[in-house]
C-alpha positions in Angstrom: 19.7 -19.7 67.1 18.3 -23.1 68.8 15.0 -22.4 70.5 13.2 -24.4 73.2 12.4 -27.7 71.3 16.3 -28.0 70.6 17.0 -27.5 74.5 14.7 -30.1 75.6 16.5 -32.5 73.5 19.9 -31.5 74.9 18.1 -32.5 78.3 17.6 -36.3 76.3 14.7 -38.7 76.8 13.6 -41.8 78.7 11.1 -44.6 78.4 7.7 -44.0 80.1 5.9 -47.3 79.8 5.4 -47.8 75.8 6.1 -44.2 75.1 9.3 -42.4 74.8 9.3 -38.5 76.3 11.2 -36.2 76.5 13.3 -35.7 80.3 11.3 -32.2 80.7 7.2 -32.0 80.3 4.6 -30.1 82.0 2.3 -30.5 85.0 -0.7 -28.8 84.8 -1.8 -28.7 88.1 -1.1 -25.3 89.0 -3.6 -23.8 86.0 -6.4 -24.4 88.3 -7.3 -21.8 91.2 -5.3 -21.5 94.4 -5.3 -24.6 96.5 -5.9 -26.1 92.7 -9.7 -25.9 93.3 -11.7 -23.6 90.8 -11.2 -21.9 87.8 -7.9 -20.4 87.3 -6.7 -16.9 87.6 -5.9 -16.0 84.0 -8.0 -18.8 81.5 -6.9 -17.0 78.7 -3.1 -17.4 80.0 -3.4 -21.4 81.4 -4.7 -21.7 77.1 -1.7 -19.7 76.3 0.6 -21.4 78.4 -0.7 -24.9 77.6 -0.2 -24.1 73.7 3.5 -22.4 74.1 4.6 -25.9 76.1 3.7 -27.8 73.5 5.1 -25.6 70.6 8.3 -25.6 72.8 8.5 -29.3 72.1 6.9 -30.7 75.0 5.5 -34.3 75.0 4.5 -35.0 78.4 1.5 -33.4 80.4 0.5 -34.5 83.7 -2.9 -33.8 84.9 -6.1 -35.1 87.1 -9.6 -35.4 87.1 -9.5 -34.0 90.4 -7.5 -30.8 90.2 -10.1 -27.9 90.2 -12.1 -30.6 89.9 -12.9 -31.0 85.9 -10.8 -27.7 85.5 -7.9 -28.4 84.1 -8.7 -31.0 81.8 -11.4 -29.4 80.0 -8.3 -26.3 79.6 -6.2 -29.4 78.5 -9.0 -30.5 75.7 -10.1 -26.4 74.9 -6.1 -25.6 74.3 -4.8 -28.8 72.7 -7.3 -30.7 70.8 -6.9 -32.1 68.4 -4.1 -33.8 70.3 -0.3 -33.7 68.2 0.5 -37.0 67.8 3.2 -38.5 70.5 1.5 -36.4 73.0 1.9 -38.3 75.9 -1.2 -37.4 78.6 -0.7 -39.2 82.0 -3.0 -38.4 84.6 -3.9 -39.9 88.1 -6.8 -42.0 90.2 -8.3 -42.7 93.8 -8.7 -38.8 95.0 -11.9 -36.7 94.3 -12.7 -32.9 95.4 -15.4 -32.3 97.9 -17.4 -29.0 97.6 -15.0 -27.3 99.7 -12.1 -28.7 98.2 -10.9 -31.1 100.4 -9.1 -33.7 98.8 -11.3 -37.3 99.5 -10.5 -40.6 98.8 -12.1 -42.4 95.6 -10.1 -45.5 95.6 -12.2 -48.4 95.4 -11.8 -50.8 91.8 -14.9 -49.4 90.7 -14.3 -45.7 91.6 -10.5 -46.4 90.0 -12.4 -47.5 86.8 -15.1 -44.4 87.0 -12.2 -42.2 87.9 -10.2 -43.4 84.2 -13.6 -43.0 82.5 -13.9 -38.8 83.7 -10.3 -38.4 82.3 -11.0 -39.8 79.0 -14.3 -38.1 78.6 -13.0 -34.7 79.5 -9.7 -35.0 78.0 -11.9 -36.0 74.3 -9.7 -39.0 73.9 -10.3 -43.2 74.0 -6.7 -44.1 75.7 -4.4 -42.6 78.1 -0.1 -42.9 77.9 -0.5 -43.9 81.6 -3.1 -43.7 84.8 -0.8 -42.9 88.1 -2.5 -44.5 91.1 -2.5 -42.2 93.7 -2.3 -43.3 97.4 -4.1 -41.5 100.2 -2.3 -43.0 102.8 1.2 -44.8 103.8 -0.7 -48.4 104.9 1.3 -51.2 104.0 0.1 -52.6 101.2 -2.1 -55.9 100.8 -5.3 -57.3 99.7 -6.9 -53.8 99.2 -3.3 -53.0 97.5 -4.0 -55.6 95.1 -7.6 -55.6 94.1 -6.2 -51.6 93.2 -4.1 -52.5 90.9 -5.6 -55.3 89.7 -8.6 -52.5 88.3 -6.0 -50.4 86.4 -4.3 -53.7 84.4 -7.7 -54.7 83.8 -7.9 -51.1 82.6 -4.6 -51.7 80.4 -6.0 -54.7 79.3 -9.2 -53.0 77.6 -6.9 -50.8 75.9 -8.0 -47.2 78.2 -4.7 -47.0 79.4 -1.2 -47.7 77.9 0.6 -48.0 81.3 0.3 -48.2 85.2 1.5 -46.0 86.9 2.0 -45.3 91.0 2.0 -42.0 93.4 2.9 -41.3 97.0 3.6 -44.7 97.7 6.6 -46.7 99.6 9.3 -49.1 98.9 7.0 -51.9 99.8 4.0 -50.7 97.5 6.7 -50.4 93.9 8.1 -54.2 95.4 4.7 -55.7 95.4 3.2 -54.0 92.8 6.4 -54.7 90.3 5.7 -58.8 91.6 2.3 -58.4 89.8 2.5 -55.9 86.4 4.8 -54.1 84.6 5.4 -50.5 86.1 5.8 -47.5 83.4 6.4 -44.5 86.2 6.4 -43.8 89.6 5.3 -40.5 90.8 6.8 -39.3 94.7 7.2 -35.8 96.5 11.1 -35.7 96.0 12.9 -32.1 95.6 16.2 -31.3 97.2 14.8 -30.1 100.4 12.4 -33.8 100.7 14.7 -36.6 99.5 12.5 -39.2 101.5 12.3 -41.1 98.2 15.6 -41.3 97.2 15.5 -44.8 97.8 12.3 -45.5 95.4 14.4 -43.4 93.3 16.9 -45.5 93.1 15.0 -49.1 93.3 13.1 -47.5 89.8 16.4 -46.7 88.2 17.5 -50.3 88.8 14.3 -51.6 87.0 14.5 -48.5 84.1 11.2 -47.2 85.6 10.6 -43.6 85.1 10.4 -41.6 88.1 8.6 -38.2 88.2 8.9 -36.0 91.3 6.1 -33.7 92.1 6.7 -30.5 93.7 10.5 -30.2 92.1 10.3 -27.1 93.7 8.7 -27.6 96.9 5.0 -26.7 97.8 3.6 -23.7 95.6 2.1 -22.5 98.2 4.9 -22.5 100.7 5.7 -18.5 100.9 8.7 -19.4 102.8 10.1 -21.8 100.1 13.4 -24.0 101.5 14.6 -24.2 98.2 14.5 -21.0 96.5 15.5 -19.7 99.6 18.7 -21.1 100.4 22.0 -18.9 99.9 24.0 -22.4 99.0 21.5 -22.5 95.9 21.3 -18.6 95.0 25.4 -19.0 95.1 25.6 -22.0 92.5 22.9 -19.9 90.1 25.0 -16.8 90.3 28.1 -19.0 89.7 26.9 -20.6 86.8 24.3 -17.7 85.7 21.0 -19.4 85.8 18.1 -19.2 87.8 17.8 -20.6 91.3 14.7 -22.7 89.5 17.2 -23.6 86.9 19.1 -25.1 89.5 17.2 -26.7 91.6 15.9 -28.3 88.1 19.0 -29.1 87.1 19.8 -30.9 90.1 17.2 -33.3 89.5 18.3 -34.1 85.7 21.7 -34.6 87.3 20.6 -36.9 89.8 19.5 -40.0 87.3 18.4 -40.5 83.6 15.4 -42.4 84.8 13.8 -38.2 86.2 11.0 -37.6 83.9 10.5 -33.0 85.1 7.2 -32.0 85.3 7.3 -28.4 86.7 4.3 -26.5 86.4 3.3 -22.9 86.2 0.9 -21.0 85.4 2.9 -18.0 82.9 4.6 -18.8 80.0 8.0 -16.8 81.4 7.7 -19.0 84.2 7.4 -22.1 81.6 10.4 -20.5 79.0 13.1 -20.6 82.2 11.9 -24.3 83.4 12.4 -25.4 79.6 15.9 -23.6 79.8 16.6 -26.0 82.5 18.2 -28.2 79.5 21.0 -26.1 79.5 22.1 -25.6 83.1 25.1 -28.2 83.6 26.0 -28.5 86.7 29.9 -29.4 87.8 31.5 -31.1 91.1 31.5 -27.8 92.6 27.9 -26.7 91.9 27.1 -30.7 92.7 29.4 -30.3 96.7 27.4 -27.2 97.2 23.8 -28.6 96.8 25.0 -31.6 98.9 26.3 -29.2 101.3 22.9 -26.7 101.2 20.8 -30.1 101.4 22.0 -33.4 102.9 20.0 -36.3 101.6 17.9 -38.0 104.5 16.7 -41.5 104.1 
């Protein structure tokens, strides 16, 4: 009987920067505490769940410096190291964790730098598969915009990171920054409730840029989900007898080849039905129904 690596290649695979990944990885955010600040719940689990992912074929993590703070990378390096090879790591800059977890900007070049340096030393590796630079705030971009990105090709150059990535940022931001370097992946909030990026979306699928929406599912700490909530959704999973996760995964997939999944979690039944996602197929009628349940709003 196929198992899991076989289903993530039904799901197929896309270019992210010099690599080549399969459509469905793994975020790791969620191994941390709650609010992703501290340790996390179950350590011997988030090992267990980290190992099972990559077993089940999967050769894309996302991660950060900043999520616990140190946590999850050093679960990352305790789990995984040595590293298999075409494991592609991608992990973000600009953000740091204050002692009572508030999430603080650490954007400057030289803090961008520092922040690529932390990943590689915690992570026990010399190069990255791509640095995501994360923005703090929706300012249209310029000079400061620049210098940013200027630190992370310099980065590129030096050979500590393979691509450049971006997060939380506007049409204007991918524009200007595709002027100056080449862009492996861009990293929004997009789900089917939040479909404010769907015109990023579709400016990286005209350039063959990888797109990787966080929070497929909505906040993890939103008790009254939208998503997983909605009858239109629980109807097309009972139709086609998969989860509503499944779904709401699926739709994603369906949307555009460029969607690189990174769902997260922090149980390894959790991870086996997101790596099922590969396949859900969805038809017109399941397609009508999630249009219906969640009209896209630019």
């Amino acid at each position: 009987m196929p198992g899991p690596a076989h289903d993530l290649e039904l799901a197929g695979s896309f270019a992210l920067g010099s690599w080549r990944v399969h459509r469905i990885g793994y975020g790791a955010m969620q191994l941390a505490g709650d609010g992703v600040f501290g340790p996390p719940r179950d350590r011997d689990e988030a090992l267990r769940v980290l190992r099972a992912a990559i077993d089940s074929g999967v050769d894309h993590v996302d991660t950060a410096q900043f999520y616990g703070p140190d946590v999850v990378n050093e679960l990352i390096r305790e789990a995984l190291y040595p590293y298999p090879a075409g494991l592609a790591i991608v992990s973000k800059v600009a953000a740091r964790r204050d002692d009572a977890g508030a999430v603080l900007a650490f954007d400057e070049p030289h803090q961008l730098r520092r922040g690529i340096e932390d990943n590689l030393a915690s992570l026990g590796i010399s190069r990255l598969a791509a640095v995501n630079l994360r923005l703090m705030d929706q300012s249209a971009p310029g000079r400061r915009f620049d210098a940013q990105l200027a630190a992370l090709i310099r980065a590129r150059e030096e050979g500590l990171i393979d691509g450049i990535g971006l997060s939380n940022i506007s049409m204007s931001h991918l524009l200007r920054a595709a002027d100056q370097t080449d862009i492996a992946c861009v990293q929004n909030l997009f789900n089917l409730a939040d479909q404010r990026s769907l015109d990023v979306l579709e400016e990286c699928s005209d350039r063959n840029i990888a797109f990787v929406p966080y929070c497929p599912l909505g906040w993890p700490s939103d008790v009254r989900n939208q998503i997983l909530t909605s009858p239109g959704l629980a109807a097309v999973a009972a139709r086609l007898q998969a989860t509503p996760v499944q779904i709401a995964l699926a739709w994603l997939l369906d949307l555009s080849p460029n969607i690189l999944l990174i769902p997260g979690t922090r149980t390894r039944k959790h991870l086996a039905e997101n790596l099922r996602v590969a396949t859900v197929h969805l038809d017109d009628e399941a397609r009508l129904e999630l249009r219906r349940s969640f009209p896209p709003v630019r």
